[in-house]
C-alpha positions as CSV (number, residue, x, y, z in Angstrom):
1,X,9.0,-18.2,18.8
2,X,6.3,-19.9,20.6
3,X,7.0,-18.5,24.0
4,X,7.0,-14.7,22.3
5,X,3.5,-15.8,21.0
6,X,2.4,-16.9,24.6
7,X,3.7,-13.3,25.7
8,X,2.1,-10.9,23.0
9,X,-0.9,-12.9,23.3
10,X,-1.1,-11.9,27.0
11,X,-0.1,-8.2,26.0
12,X,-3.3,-8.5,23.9
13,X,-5.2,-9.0,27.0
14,X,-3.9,-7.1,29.7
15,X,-1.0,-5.1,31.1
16,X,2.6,-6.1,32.0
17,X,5.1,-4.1,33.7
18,X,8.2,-3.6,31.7
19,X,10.6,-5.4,34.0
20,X,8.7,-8.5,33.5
21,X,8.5,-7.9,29.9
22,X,12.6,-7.6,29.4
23,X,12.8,-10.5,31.3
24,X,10.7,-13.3,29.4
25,X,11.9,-11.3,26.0
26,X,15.4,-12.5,27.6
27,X,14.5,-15.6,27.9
28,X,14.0,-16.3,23.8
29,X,17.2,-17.4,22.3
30,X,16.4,-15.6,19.2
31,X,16.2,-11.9,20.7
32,X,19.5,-12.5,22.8
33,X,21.3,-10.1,20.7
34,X,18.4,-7.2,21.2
35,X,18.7,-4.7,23.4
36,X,15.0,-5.6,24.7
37,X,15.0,-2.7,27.1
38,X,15.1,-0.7,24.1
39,X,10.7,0.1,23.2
40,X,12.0,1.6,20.4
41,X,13.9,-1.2,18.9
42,X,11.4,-3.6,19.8
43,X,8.8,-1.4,17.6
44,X,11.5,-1.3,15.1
45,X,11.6,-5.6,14.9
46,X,7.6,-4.9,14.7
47,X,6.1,-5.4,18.1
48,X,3.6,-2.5,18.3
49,X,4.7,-2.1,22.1
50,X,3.3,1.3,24.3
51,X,3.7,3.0,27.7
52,X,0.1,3.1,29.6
53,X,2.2,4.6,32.5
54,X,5.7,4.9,34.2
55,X,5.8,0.8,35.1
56,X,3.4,-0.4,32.7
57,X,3.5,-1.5,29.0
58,X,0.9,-2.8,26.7
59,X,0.0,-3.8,23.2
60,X,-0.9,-0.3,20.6
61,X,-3.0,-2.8,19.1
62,X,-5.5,-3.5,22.2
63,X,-6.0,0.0,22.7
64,X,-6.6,1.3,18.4
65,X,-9.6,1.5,16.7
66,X,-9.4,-1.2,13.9
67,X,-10.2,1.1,11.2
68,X,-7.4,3.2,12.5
69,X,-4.8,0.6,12.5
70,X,-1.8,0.5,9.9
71,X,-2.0,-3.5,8.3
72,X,0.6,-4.2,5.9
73,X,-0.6,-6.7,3.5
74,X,2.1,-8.8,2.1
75,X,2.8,-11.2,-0.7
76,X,6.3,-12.7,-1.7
77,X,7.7,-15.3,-4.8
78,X,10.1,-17.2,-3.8
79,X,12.3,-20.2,-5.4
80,X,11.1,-22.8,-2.8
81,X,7.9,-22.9,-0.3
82,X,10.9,-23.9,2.5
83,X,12.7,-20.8,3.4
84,X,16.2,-23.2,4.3
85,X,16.4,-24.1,0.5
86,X,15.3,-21.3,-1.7
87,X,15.0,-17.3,-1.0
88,X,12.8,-14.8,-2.0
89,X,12.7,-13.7,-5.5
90,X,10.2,-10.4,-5.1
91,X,8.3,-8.7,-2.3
92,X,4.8,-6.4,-2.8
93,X,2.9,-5.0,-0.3
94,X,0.2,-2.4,0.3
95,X,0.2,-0.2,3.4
96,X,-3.7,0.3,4.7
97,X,-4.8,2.8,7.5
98,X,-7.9,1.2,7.8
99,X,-9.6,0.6,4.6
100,X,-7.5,3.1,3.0
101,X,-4.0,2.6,1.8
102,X,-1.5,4.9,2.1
103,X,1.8,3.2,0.6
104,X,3.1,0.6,-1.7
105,X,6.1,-1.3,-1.7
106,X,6.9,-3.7,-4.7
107,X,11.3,-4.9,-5.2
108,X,12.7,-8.0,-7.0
109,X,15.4,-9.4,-5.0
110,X,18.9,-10.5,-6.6
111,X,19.4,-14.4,-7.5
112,X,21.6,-16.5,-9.6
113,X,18.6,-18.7,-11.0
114,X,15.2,-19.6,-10.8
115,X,13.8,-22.9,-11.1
116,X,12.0,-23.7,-14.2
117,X,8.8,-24.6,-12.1
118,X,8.7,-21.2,-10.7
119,X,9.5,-19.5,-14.2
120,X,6.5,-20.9,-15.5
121,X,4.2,-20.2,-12.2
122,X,5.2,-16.7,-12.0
123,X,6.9,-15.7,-14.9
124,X,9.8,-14.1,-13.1
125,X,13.2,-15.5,-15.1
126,X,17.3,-15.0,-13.5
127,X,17.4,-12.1,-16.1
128,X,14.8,-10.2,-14.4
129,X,16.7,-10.9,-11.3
130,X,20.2,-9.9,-12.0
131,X,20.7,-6.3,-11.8
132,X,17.5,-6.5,-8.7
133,X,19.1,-5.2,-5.1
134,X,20.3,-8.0,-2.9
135,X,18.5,-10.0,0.1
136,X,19.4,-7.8,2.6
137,X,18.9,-4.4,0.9
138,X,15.8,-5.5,0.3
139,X,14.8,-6.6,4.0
140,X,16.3,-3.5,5.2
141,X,14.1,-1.5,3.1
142,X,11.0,-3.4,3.8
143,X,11.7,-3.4,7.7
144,X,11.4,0.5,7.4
145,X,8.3,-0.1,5.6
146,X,6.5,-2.3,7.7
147,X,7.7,-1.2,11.2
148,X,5.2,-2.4,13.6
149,X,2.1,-2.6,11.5
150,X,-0.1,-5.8,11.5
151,X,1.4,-8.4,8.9
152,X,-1.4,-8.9,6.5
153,X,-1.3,-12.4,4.0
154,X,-3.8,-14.6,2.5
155,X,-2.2,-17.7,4.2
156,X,-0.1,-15.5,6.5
157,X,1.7,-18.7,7.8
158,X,4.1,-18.7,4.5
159,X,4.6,-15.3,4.3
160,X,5.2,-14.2,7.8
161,X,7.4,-17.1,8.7
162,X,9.3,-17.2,5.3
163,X,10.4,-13.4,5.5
164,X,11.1,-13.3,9.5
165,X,13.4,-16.6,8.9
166,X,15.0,-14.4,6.1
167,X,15.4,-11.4,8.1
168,X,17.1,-13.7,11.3
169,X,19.5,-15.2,8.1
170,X,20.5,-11.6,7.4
171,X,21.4,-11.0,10.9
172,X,18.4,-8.5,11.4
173,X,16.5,-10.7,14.2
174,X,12.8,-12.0,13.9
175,X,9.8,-10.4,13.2
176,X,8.0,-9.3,16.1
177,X,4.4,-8.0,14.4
178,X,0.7,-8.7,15.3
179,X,-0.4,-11.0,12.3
180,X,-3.5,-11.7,10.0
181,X,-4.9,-14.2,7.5
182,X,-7.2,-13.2,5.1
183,X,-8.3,-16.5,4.5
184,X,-9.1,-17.4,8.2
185,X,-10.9,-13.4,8.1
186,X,-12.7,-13.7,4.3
187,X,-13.9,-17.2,6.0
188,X,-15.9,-15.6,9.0
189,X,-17.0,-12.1,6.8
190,X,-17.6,-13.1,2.7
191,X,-19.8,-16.2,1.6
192,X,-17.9,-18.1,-0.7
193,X,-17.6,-21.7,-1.8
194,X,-13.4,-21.5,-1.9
195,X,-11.3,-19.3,-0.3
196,X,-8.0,-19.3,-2.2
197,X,-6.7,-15.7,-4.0
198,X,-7.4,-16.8,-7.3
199,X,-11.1,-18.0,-6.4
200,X,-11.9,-15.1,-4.4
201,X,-10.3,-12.5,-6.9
202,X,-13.0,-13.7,-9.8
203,X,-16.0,-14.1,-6.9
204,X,-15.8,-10.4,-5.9
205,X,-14.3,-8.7,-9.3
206,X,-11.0,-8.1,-8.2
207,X,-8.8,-7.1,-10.8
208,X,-5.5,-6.3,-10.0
209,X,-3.1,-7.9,-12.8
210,X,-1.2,-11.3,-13.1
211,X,-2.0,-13.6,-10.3
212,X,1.5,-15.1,-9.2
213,X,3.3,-11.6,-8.8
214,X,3.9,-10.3,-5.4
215,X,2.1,-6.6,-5.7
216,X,-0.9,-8.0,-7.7
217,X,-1.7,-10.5,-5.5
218,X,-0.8,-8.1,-2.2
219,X,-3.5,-5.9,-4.0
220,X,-5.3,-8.5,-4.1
221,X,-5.8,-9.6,-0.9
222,X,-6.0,-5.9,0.4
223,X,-9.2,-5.7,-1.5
224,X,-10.2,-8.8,0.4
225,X,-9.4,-7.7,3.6
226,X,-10.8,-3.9,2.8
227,X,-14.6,-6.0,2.2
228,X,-13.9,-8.1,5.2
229,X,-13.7,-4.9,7.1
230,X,-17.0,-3.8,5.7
231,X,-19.0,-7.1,7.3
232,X,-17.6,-7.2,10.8
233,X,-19.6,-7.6,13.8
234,X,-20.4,-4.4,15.9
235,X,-18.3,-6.3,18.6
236,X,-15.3,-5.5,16.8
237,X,-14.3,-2.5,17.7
238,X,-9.9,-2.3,18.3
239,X,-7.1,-3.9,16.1
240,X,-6.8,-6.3,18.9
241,X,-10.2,-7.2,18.6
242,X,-10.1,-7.7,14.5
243,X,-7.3,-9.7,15.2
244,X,-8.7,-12.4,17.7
245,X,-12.2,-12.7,15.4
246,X,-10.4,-13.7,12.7
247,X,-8.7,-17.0,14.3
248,X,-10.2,-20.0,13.4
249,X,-12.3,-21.2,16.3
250,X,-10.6,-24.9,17.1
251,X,-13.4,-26.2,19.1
252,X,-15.3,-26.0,15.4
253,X,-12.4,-27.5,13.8
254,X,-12.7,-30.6,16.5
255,X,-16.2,-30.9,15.4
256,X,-15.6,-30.7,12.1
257,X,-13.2,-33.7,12.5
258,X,-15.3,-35.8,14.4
259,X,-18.4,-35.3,11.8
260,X,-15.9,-36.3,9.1
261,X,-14.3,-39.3,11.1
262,X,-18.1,-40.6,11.7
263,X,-19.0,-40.2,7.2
């Protein structure tokens, strides 16, 4: 999904006319089965997509306010970290507008068994699993949930590629939504010494039940990203905007490396 990437990150910039938007969408070998002349579908498969006139089509996100914004954030156990040899066990996420949420969603997801290593991380057994709705219930339900809201995750990389390779396994095509790490944000907005859930849960007094359950630690990172909110520059003022401060700057990575390769 690189090349989609290359095109919603020029939709975060500037205009495109819809012509040339159907046509590099039907050049991805993933969407070939989406009807990409369809806005509405494409919002649907999360790609907040908008009219600015008759010929011209932008990103929603460039033009919102960021404390306007709808940002799912998201937090799934599954039965492996690769999303080829284990599925996903339970899905919880909290719907913001802003700083303010406005929806939950919390499901276990049907499977035969559940390694003993994940048992004793999560606490989720194969009888809590077996009457749960299967895979693609589930997916189906969360779709209609998230729509084309910003995915939210601390580490957003596991999250957002583990459930989008589910949902193209279930036959319901990628995920097309703006995304956000809370890590990469809490980084650049809350002084702290470690930024993992855990860590950042006992710096700031978050207390939202066990750690290690999807919904708890969704809570979780919604608080984080709520206080992150509260320290951005005045420079941020759109989604778009929130979304591009939060990246890690890679020129500061390269000199990070260098200083270390010198030690």
């Amino acid at each position: 999904m690189r090349r989609f990437d290359r095109i919603s990150q020029r939709l975060a910039k500037e205009n495109m006319t819809r012509q040339e938007l159907a046509l590099r969408l039907k050049s991805i070998e993933s969407l070939e089965l989406c009807d990409v002349d369809d806005l509405d579908q494409l919002r649907l498969m999360g790609m907040p997509i908008v009219c600015t006139n008759d010929t011209y089509v932008t990103l929603e996100t460039r033009l919102k306010p960021a404390n306007e914004q709808r940002y799912c954030v998201v937090d799934i156990e599954t039965t492996s970290s690769d999303s080829t040899k284990g599925q996903i066990i339970e899905i919880g996420a909290v719907m913001l507008c802003g700083d303010r949420q406005i929806g939950e969603f919390e499901s276990f997801v049907y499977a035969p068994e559940v390694p003993e290593s994940i048992e004793r991380l999560t606490g989720i057994c194969a009888k809590d699993l077996q009457d749960a709705p299967s895979l693609g219930s589930v997916l189906e339900q969360f779709r209609l949930f998230l729509k084309d809201a910003v995915f939210v995750a601390h580490n957003v990389g596991f999250d957002y590629y583990f459930i989008s390779a589910s949902f193209e396994a279930q036959g319901f095509g990628p995920m097309l939504n703006r995304k956000l790490c809370t890590i990469d944000l809490a980084q650049k907005t809350i002084e702290a010494k470690r930024y993992g859930l855990d860590y950042l849960r006992t710096l700031l007094g978050i207390d939202t039940g066990s750690h290690h359950r999807a919904l708890s630690d969704a809570k979780s990172a919604a608080q984080i990203f709520c206080i992150a909110l509260k320290n951005l520059p005045q420079e941020v003022c759109t989604a778009e905007d929130l979304i591009a401060f939060s990246k890690p700057n890679p020129k500061l990575r390269k000199k990070k490396r260098k200083t270390h390769a010198k030690c």
